[in-house]
C-alpha positions in Angstrom: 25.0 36.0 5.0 21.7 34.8 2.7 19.6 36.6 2.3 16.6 34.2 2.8 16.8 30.9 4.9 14.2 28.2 5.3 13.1 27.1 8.8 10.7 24.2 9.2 9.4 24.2 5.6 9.0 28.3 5.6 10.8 31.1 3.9 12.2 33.1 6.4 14.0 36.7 5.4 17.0 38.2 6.9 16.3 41.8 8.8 19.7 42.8 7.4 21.8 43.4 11.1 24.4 40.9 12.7 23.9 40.9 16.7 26.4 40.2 19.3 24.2 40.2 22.2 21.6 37.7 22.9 19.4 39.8 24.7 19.4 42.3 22.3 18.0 40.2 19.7 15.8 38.7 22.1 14.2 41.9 22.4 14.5 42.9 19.0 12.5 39.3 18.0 9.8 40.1 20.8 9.2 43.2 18.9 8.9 41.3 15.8 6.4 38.7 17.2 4.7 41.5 19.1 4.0 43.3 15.3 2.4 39.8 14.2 5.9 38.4 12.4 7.2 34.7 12.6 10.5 35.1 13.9 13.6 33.1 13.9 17.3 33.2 14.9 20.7 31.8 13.8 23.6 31.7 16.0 27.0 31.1 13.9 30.0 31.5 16.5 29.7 34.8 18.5 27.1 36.8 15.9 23.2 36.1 15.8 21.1 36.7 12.9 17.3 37.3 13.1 14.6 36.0 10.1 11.4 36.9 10.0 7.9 36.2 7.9 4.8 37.8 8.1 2.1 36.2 5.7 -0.4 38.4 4.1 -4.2 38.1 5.2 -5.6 41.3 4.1 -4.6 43.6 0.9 -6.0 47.0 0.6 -6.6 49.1 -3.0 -7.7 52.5 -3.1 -8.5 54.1 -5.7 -11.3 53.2 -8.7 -10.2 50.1 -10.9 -9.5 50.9 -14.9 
């Protein structure tokens, strides 16, 4: 499986886990869209794969800068 697949112009990564039932990735993906990711899945005979994105919006430094 790649690791990285495009869907509609966007890079989408792989979470790594090959599902056999639908509703389990169903409710694996809400979880993902619930936690602010894009989420997309690829059926390929009886095994589902999930990608996700999440873009950035806010980055946070501590500490003092050198």
């Amino acid at each position: 499986m790649q690791l990285a697949r495009v869907f509609n112009g966007k890079k989408f990564m792989w979470d790594g886990k090959v599902y056999t039932d639908k509703k389990e990735l169903g409710e694996v993906r809400q979880k993902y869209q619930d936690d602010g990711f894009e989420a997309e899945m690829l059926e390929e005979g009886n095994q589902y794969f999930l990608f996700t994105r999440r873009v950035v919006t806010e980055v946070v430094v501590e500490g003092k800068p050198i």
